[in-house]
N, C-alpha and C positions, 0 to 999 in steps of 0.2 A: 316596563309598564308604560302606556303610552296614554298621556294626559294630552286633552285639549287645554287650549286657552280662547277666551274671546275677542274678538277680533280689534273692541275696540275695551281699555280694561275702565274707562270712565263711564261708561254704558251698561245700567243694569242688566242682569237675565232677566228674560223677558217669555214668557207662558202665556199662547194666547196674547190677549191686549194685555194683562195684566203683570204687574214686576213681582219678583217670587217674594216680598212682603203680603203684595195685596192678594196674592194666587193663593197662600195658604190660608188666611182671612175669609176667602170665598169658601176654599174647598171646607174648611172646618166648620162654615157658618151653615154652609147647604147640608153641611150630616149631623150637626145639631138639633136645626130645621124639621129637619127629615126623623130624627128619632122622637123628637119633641111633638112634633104637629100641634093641628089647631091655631088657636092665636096666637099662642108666642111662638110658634114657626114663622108664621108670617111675617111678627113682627119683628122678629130677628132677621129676617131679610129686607124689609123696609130699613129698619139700622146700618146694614151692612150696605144699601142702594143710597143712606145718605154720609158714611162715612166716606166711602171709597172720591167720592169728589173733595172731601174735605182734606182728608189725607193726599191729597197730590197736591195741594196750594202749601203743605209743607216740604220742609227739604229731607233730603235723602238719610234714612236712618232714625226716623220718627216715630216709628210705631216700638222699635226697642228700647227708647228711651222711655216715651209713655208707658210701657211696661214697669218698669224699671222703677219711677213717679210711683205709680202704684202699687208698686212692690210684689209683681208677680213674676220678677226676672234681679236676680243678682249679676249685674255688671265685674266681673273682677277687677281687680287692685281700684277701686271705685268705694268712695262710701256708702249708707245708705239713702235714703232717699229721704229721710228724717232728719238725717244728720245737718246741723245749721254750723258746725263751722268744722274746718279741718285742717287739720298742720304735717308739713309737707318731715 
């Protein structure tokens, strides 16, 4: 089986201008958009026009952690996100 690797491995993928966090954030937001219509298409793309500059002044691995905060992503061997204290 022949696997690539990226040339540089500290260097996101990268789609278009965007890193494959913010490329699936786009694609999922425009077919929401798109099945939704009207005002909250639009304004779910104003959100997504002001998230995507917010989300890059953070560091790498942001948007799964925010998930996570939220609780719509279970991190394994990870508490949860409620959880205030924990013993090793």
């Amino acid at each position: 089986m022949d696997e690539r690797l990226p040339q540089f491995l500290h260097k996101p993928v990268q789609i278009l201008w965007f890193d494959a966090q913010e490329f699936i954030l786009v694609v999922s937001t425009i077919f929401v958009a798109v099945i939704v219509g009207g005002l909250v298409g639009w304004s779910l793309l104003g959100v997504l026009l002001l998230f995507i500059p917010w989300k890059r002044t953070k560091p790498r691995g942001f948007v799964p952690h925010l998930a996570w905060r939220w609780g719509l992503l279970r991190l394994p061997h990870y508490p949860g996100p409620t959880q205030t204290r924990f013993c090793e």
